[in-house]
SEZA-336775 format. One record per residue (C-alpha): x, y, z; residue number from 1; residue in three letters; chain. Coordinates in Angstrom, 1 decimal. Layout:
residues N
east:north:up:num:residuo:cadena
X:Y:Z:NUM:ala:A
...
This chain:
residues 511
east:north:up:num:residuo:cadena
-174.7:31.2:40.6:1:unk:A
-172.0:33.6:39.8:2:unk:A
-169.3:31.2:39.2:3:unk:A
-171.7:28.9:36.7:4:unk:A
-172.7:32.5:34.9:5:unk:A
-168.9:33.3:34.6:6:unk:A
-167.9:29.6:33.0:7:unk:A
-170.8:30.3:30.3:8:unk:A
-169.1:34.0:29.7:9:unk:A
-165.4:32.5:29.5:10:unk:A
-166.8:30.0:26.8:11:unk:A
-167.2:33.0:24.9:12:unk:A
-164.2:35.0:25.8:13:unk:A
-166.2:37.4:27.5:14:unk:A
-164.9:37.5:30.9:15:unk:A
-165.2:40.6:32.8:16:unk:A
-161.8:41.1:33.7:17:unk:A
-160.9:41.7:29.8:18:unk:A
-160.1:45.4:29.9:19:unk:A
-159.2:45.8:26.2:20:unk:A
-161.5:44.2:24.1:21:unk:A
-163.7:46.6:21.7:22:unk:A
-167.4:46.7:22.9:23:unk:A
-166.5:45.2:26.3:24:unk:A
-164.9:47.0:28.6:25:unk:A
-165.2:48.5:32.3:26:unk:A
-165.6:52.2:32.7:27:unk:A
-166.2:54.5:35.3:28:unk:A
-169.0:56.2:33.7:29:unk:A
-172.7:55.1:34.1:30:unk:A
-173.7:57.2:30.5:31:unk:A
-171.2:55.5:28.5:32:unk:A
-172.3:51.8:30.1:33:unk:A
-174.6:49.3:30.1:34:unk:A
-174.8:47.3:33.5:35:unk:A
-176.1:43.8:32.8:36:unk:A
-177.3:41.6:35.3:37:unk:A
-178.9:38.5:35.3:38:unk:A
-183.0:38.5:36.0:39:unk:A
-182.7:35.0:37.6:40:unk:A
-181.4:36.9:40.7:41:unk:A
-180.3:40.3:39.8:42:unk:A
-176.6:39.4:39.8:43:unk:A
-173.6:41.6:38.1:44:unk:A
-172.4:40.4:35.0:45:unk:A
-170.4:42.5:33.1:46:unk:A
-170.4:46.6:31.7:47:unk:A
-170.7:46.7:28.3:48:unk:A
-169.4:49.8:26.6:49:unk:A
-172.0:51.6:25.0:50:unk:A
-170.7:52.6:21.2:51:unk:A
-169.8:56.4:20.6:52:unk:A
-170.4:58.6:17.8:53:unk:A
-166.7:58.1:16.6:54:unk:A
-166.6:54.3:17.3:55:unk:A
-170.4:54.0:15.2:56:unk:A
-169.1:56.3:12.3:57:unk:A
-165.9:54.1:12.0:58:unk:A
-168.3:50.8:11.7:59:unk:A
-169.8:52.0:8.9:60:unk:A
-167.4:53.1:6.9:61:unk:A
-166.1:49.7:7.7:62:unk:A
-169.1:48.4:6.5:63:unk:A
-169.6:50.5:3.1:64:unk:A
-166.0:49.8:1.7:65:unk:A
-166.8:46.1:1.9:66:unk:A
-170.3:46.6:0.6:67:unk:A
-169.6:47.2:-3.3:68:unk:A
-167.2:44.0:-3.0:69:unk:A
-169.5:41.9:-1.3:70:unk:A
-172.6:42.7:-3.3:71:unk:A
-169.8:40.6:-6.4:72:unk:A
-169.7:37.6:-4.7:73:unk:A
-172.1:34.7:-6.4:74:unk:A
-174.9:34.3:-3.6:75:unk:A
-174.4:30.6:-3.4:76:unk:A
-170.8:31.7:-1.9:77:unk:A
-172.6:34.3:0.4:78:unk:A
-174.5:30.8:1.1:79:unk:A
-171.5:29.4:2.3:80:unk:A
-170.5:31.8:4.9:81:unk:A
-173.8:31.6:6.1:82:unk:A
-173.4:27.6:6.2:83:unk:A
-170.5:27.8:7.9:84:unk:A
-171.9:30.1:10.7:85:unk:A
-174.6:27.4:10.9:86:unk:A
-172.2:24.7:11.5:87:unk:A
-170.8:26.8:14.7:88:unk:A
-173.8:27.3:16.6:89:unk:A
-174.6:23.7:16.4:90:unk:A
-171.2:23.4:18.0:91:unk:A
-172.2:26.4:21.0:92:unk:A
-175.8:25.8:20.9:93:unk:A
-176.4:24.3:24.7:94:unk:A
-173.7:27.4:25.8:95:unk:A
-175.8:30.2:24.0:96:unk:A
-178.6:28.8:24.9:97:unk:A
-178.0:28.5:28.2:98:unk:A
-176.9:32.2:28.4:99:unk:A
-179.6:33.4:26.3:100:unk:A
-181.4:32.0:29.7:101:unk:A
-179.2:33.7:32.2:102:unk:A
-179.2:37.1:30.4:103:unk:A
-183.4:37.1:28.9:104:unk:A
-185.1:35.0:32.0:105:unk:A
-186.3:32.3:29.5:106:unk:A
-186.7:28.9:30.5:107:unk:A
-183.5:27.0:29.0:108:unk:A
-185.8:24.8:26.9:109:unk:A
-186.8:28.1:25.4:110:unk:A
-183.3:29.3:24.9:111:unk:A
-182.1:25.8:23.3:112:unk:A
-185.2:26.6:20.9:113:unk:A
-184.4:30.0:20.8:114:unk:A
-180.8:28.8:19.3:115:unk:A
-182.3:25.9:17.0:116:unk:A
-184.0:28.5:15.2:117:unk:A
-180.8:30.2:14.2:118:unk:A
-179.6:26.9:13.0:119:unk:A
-182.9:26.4:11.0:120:unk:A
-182.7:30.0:9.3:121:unk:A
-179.2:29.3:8.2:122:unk:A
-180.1:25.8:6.7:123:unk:A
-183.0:27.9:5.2:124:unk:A
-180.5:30.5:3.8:125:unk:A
-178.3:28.7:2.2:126:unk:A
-181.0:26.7:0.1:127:unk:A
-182.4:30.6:-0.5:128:unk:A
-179.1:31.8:-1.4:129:unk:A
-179.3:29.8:-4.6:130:unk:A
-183.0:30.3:-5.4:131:unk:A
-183.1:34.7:-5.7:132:unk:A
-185.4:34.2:-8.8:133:unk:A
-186.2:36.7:-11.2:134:unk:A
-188.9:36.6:-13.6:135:unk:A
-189.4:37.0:-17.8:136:unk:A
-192.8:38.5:-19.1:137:unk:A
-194.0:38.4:-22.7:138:unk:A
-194.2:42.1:-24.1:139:unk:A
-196.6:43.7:-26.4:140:unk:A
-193.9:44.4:-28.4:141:unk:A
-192.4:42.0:-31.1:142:unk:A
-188.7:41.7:-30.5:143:unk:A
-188.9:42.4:-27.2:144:unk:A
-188.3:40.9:-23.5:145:unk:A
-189.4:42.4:-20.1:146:unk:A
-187.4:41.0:-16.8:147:unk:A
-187.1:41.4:-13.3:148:unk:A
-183.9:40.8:-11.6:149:unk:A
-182.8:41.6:-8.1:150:unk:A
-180.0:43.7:-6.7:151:unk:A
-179.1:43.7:-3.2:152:unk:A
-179.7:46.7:-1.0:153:unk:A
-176.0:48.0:0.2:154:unk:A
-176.4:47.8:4.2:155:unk:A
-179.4:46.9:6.5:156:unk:A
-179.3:47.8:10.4:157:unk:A
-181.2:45.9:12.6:158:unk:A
-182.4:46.3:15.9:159:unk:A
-183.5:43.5:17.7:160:unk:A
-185.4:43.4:21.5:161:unk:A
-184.7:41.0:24.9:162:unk:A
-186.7:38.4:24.7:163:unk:A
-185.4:37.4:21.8:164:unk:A
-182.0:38.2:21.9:165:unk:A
-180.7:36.3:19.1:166:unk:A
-182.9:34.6:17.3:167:unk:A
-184.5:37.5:15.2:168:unk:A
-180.7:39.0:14.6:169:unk:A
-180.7:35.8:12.4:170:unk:A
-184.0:36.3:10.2:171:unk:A
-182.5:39.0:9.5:172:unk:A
-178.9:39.1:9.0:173:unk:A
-178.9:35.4:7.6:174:unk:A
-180.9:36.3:4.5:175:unk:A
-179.4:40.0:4.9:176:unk:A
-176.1:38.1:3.9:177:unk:A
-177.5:35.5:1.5:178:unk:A
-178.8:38.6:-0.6:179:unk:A
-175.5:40.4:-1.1:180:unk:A
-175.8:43.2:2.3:181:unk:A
-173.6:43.7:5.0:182:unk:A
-175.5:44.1:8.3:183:unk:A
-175.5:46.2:11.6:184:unk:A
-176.7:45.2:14.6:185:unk:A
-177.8:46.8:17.6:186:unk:A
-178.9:44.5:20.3:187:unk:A
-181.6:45.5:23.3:188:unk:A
-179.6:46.7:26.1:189:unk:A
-181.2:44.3:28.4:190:unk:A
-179.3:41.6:26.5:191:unk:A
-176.2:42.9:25.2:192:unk:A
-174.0:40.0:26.4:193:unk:A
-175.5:37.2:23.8:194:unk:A
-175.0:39.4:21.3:195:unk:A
-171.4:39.5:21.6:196:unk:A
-171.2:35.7:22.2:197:unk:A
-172.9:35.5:18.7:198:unk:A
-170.6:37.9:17.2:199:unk:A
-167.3:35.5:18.7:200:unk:A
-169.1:32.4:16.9:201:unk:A
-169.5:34.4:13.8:202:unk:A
-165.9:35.1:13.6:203:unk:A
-165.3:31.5:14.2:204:unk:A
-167.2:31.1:10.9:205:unk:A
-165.2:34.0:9.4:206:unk:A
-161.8:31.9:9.9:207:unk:A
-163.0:29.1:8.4:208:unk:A
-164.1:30.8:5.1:209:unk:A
-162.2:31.1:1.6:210:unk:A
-162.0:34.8:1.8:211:unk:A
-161.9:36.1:5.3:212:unk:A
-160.3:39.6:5.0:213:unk:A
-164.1:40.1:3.3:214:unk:A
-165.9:38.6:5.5:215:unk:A
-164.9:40.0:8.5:216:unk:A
-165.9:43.4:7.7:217:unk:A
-169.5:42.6:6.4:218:unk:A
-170.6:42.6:10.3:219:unk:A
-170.9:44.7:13.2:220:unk:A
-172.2:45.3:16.3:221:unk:A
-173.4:48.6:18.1:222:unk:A
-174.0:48.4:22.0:223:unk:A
-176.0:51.1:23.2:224:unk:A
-180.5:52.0:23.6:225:unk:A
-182.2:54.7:22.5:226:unk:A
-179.7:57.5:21.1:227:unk:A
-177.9:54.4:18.8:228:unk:A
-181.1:53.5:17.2:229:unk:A
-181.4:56.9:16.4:230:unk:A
-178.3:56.9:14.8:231:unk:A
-179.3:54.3:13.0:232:unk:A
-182.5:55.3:11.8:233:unk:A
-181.5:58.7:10.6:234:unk:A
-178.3:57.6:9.0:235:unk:A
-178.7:57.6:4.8:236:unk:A
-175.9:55.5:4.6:237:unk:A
-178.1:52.8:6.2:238:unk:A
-180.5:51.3:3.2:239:unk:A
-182.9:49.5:5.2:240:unk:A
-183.4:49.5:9.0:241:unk:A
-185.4:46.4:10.4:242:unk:A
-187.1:46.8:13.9:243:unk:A
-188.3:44.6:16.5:244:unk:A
-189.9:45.8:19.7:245:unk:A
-192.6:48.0:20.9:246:unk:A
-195.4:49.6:18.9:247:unk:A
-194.1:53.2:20.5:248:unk:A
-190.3:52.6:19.6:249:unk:A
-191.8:51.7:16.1:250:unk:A
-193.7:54.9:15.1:251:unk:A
-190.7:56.9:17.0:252:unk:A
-187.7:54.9:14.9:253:unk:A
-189.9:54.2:12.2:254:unk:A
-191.0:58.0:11.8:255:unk:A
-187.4:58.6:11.2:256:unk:A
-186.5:56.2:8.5:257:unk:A
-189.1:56.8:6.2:258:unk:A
-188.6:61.0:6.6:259:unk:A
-185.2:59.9:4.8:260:unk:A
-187.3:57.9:2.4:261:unk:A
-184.7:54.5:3.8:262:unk:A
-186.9:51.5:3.2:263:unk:A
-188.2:49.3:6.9:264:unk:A
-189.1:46.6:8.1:265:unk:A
-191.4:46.4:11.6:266:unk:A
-192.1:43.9:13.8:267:unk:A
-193.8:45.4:16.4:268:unk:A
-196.5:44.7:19.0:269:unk:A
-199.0:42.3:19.1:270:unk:A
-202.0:41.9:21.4:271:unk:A
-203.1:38.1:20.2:272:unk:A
-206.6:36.0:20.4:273:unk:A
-207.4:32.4:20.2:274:unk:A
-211.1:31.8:19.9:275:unk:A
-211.9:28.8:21.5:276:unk:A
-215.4:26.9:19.8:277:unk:A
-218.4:24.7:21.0:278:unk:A
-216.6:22.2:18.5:279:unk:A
-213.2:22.5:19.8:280:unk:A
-210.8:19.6:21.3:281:unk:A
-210.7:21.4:24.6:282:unk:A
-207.6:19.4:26.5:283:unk:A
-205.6:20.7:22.9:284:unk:A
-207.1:23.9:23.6:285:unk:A
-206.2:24.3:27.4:286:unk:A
-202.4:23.2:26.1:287:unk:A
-201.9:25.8:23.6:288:unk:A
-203.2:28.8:25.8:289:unk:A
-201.2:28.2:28.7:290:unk:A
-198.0:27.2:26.0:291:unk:A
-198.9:30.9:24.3:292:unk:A
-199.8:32.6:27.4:293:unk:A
-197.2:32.0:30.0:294:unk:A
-194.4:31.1:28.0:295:unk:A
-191.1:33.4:28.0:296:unk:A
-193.2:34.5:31.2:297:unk:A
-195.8:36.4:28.8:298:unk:A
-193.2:38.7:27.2:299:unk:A
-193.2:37.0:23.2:300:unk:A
-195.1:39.5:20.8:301:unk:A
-196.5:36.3:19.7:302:unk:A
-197.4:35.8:23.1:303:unk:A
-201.8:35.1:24.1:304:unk:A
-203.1:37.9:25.3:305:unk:A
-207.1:37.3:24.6:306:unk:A
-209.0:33.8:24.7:307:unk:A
-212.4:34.8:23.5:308:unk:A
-214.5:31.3:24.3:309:unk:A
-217.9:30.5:23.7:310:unk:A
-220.6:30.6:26.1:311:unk:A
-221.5:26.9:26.6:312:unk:A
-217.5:26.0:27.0:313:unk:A
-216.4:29.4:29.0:314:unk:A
-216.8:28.5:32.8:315:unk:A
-215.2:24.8:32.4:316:unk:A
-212.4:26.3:29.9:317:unk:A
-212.0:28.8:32.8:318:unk:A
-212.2:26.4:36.0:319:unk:A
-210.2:24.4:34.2:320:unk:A
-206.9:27.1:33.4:321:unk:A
-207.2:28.1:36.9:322:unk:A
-206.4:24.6:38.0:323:unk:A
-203.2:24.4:35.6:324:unk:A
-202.4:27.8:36.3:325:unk:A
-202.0:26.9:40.0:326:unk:A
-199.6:24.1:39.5:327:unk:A
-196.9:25.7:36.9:328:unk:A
-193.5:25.3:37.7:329:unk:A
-192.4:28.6:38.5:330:unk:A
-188.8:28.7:39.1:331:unk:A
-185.0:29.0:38.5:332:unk:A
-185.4:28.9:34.8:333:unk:A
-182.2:26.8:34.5:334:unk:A
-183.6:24.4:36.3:335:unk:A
-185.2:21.1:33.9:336:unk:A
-188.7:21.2:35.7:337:unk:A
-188.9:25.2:35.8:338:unk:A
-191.7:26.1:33.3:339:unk:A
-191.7:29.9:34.3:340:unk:A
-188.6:32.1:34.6:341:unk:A
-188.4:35.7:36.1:342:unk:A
-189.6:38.8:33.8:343:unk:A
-187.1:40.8:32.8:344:unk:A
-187.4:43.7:35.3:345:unk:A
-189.2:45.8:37.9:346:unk:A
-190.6:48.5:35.4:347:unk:A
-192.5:45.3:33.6:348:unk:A
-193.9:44.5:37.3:349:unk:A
-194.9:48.0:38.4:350:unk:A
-197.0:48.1:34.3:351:unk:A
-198.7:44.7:35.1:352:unk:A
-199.7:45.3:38.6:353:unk:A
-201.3:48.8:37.6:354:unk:A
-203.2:47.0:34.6:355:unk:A
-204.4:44.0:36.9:356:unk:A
-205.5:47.0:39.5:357:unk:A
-207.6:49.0:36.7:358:unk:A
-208.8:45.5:35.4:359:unk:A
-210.1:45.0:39.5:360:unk:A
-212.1:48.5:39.3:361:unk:A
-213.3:47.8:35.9:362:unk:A
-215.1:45.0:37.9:363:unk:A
-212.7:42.0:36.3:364:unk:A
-212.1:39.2:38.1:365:unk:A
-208.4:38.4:38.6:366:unk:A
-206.5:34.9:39.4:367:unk:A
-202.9:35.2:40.1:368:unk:A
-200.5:38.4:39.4:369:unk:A
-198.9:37.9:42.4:370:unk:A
-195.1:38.2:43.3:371:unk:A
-193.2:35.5:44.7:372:unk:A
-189.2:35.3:46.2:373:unk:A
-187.3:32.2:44.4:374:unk:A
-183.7:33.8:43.2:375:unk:A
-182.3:36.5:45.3:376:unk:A
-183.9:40.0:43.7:377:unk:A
-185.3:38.3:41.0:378:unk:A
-188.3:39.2:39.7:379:unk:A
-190.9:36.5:40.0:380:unk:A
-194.5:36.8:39.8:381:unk:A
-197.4:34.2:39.0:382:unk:A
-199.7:34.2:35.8:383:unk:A
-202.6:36.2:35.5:384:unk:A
-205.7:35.6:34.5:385:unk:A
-208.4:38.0:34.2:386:unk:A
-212.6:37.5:33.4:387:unk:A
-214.1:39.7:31.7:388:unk:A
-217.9:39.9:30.6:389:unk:A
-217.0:41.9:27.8:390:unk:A
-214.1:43.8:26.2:391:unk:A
-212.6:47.0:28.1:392:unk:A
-210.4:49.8:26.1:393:unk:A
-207.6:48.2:28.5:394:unk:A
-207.7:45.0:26.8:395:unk:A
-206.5:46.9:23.3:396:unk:A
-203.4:47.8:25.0:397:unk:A
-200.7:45.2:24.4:398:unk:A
-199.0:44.8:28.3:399:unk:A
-195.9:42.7:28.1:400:unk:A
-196.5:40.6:30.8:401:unk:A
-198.0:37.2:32.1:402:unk:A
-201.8:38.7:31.8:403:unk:A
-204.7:36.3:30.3:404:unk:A
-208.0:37.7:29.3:405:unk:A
-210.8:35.3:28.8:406:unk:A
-214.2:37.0:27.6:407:unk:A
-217.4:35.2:26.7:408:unk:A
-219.1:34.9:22.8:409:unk:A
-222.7:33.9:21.4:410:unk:A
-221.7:34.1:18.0:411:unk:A
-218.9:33.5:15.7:412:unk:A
-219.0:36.9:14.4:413:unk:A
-219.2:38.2:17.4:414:unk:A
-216.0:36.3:18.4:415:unk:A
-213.7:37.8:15.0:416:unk:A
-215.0:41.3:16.0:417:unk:A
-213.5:41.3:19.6:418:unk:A
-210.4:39.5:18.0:419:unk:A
-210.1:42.4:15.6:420:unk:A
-211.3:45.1:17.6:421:unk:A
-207.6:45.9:19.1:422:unk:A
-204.4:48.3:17.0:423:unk:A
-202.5:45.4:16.8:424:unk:A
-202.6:42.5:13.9:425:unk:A
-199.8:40.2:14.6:426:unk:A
-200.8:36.5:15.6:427:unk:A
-204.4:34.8:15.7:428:unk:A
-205.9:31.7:16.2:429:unk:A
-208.8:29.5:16.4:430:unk:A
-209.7:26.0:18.1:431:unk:A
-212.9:24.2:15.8:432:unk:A
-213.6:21.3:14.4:433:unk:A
-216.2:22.7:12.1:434:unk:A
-214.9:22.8:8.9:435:unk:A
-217.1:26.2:8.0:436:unk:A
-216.2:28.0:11.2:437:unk:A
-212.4:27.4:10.5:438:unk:A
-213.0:28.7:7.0:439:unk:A
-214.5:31.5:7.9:440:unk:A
-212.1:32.4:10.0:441:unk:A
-209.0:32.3:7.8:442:unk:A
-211.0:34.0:5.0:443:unk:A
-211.4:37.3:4.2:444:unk:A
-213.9:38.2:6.6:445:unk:A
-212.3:36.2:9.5:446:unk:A
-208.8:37.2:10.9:447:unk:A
-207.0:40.6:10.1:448:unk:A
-203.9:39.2:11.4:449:unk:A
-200.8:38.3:9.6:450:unk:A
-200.4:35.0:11.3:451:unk:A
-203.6:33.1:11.5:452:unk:A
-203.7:29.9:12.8:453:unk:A
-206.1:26.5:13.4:454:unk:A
-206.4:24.4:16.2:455:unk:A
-202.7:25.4:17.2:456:unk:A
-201.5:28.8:19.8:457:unk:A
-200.2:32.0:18.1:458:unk:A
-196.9:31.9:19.1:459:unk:A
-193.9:29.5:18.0:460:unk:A
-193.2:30.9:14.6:461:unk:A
-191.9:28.3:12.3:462:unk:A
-188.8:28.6:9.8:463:unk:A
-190.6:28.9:5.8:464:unk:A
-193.3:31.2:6.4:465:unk:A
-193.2:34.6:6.6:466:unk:A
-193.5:36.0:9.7:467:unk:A
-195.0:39.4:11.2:468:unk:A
-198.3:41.3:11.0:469:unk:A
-200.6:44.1:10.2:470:unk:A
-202.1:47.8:11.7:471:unk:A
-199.8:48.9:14.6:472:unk:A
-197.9:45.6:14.6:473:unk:A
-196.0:47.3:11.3:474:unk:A
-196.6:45.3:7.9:475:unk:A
-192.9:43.9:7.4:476:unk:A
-192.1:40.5:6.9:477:unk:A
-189.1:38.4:8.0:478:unk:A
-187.6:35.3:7.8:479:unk:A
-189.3:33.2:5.3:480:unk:A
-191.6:32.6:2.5:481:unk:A
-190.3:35.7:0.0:482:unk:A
-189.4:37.9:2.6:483:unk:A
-185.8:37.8:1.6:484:unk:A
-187.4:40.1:-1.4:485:unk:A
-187.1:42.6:1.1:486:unk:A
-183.7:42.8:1.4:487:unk:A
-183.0:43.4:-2.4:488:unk:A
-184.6:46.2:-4.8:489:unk:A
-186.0:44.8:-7.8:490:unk:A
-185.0:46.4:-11.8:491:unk:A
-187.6:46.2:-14.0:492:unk:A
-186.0:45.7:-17.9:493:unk:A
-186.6:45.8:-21.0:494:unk:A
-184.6:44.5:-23.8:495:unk:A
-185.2:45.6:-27.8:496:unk:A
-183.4:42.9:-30.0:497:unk:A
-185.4:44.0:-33.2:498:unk:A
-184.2:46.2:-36.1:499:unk:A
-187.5:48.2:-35.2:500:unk:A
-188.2:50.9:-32.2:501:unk:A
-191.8:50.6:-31.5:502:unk:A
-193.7:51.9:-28.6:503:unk:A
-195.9:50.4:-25.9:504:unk:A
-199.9:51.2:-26.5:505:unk:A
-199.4:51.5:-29.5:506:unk:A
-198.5:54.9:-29.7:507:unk:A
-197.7:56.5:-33.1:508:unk:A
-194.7:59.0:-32.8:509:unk:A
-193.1:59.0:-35.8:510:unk:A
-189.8:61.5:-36.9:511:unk:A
């Protein structure tokens, strides 16, 4: 497997012999590294430099002298950067998505996808770059015009998690871009290496644009885990900090950011439900929850968490998982057939086999959870299911693993309590074909979740809407819909082109 890992890594001029490039070198020091190895089968990689205190402060001042210059470019010609960077991972998508495989575990289906979604955001960007629409407002006054026009921000840093390694850099950056900002990125330590692949296409992009010496200093990259975050969100130079990854990195980062009153965007945890119906095409249903459930091995934030299923339809629905469960494809994830890859490492094992352990003496009834040898040292380990007769305090707590609870319901009301009942608000669903029980659901006494969906699974997020979600899962938005509002401030104004002065309300003030 090493040689086919290494021909992926030379594609990208990322070969592990390269002593001298910046962010990628070999040192002798395990504090100022980051070992990568592959999950498939625990095997070397690379060392990725971690980024100093110098080496981050030099970035951005990079980054700030291009800012002022950047923010004077006509957004349909930010548009075309972004076009261009479009155009080259269509030309490396099957070689990042094949390492976005080897360095996150995810089936290479799921890293193609992964990939295509960059492609789709940058299509999406480009059309955005030349609809950043203000608005005109009558005013009370005569002679008088009230507008709103947005500016763009100055620099956003975003930090991104594993499992997905470069698809939510692009939400992101892409409309980051598009919206006059330069961008820095830190990348999840577990997945480093993608990062810098993406950073060797965008340059590829950079060549090919009318002015390059700008371009090339609108974007960098800062290797590193928890101290560089921190860097990051404390830094005023930094005007908006987006963050993707666990509810506890999100308070701790988050905590930071707004103490220097720096504006954020959080994608955090979610801890998602599909309520299955009486009504309810139950061969879609059984798709969509072991799709949502055991894809990317249970470690999506969109992933299923809770199927809360209705008490005529809950022992077939169950009988009938079990059966499927038993006869996924668990595998090299490389491999065409594989359905299941590895998770991403031992510490994710140790959490889910504690959980499935408290769930046992909390008298649940677990299927699966066990580990199994394919690759090497990989980390392999079959889908979980769990029965519960009603909801425990553990089934709040989002556990990034391949763990399915399935809990009973009389009523419909009933069902969106238990959905609710948890911190997080990120992804929801329901399977009905009853037209008031579907309504119900997406109104305003139905789902608190950001993403509510019908007759579909919570996860697969699709380029145009806005994506994230409520409570602990942090309240941001990204990619599309008018998240790219986010990005920009917004300058409320007022124009006088009378011969006459005269104030709002009315108000007499006369000297």
């Amino acid at each position: 497997m090493k040689k086919e890992y290494d021909e992926i890594l030379k594609k990208f001029n990322l070969n592990s012999d390269e002593s001298g490039k910046i962010d990628f070198l070999d040192v002798e020091s395990d504090d100022g590294k980051i070992r990568v190895e592959s999950p498939i089968d625990k095997t070397f990689l690379v060392n990725i430099k971690k980024t100093d205190f110098k080496e981050y402060s030099e970035k951005i001042e990079i980054l700030k002298r291009s800012e002022n210059d950047w923010k004077k470019v006509p957004a349909p010609q930010r548009g075309e950067l972004i076009r261009l960077f479009g155009e080259e991972l269509r030309k490396s998508k099957l070689d990042l998505g094949k390492l976005v495989t080897i360095e996150s575990g995810k089936i290479l289906q799921e890293g193609l996808g992964e990939v295509q979604e960059m492609i789709d955001i940058c299509d999406f960007s480009v059309g955005l770059s030349r609809q950043l629409y203000g608005l005109t407002m009558p005013s009370e006054r005569a002679g008088h015009r009230i507008q709103e026009i947005w500016h763009p921000l100055g620099t956003v840093g975003i930090v991104t998690s594993f499992n997905f390694p470069v698809a939510v850099l692009s939400w992101n950056f892409a409309i980051a871009t598009i919206c006059g900002n330069v961008s820095l990125w830190k990348p999840s330590p577990k997945t480093p290496i993608t990062a810098l692949a993406v950073y060797e296409i965008w340059k590829n992009a950079v060549q090919r644009y009318g002015n390059k010496e700008l371009a090339k200093n609108i974007f960098t990259i800062v290797n590193g885990d928890k101290e560089q975050a921190e860097w990051i969100a404390k830094d005023r130079r930094i005007n908006l900090v987006s963050l993707t990854g666990s509810t506890e990195m999100g308070k701790n980062l988050g905590r930071m950011v707004t103490e220097r009153f720096g504006k954020l965007i959080m994608e955090l945890g979610g801890n998602n439900a599909m309520i299955v119906t009486p009504s309810a095409n139950m061969k879609l249903a059984t798709r969509a929850i072991i799709f949502s459930a055991v894809g990317t091995s249970g470690q999506r934030c969109t992933t299923l968490r809770r199927v809360i299923a209705h008490n005529s339809i809950y022992d077939d629905l169950t009988e009938q998982l079990k059966i499927h469960y038993k006869n996924i494809r668990l595998g090299n994830p490389l491999k065409d057939d594989v359905l299941i890859g590895p998770i991403i490492n031992e510490e994710i094992f140790q959490k889910m086999t504690d959980v499935l352990n408290e769930c046992k003496l909390k008298g649940g009834r677990v299927f699966g959870g066990e580990r199994i040898t394919i690759e090497g040292k990989g980390v392999y380990v079959t889908p979980a299911i769990v029965e519960l007769d009603k909801p425990e305090v553990i089934t709040k707590t989002e556990t990034f693993a391949p763990i399915l609870y399935l809990v009973p319901y009389e009523k419909l009301d009933d069902a969106i309590k238990i959905q609710n009942d948890v911190p997080q608000g990120l992804a929801s669903c329901i399977f009905s074909n009853d037209l008031l029980e579907t309504e119900q659901f997406i109104g305003q006494n139905g789902s608190d979740c950001g993403i509510v969906n019908v007759n579909i699974g919570p996860s697969g997020a699709e380029i145009g809407g806005a994506f994230g979600g409520e409570k602990e899962t942090g309240g941001g938005r990204e990619s599309g819909s008018d998240a790219w509002k986010s990005y920009m401030r917004r300058a409320t104004i007022t124009t006088n082109f009378s011969s006459k002065l005269p104030l709002s309300q009315g108000i007499d003030f006369d000297i």
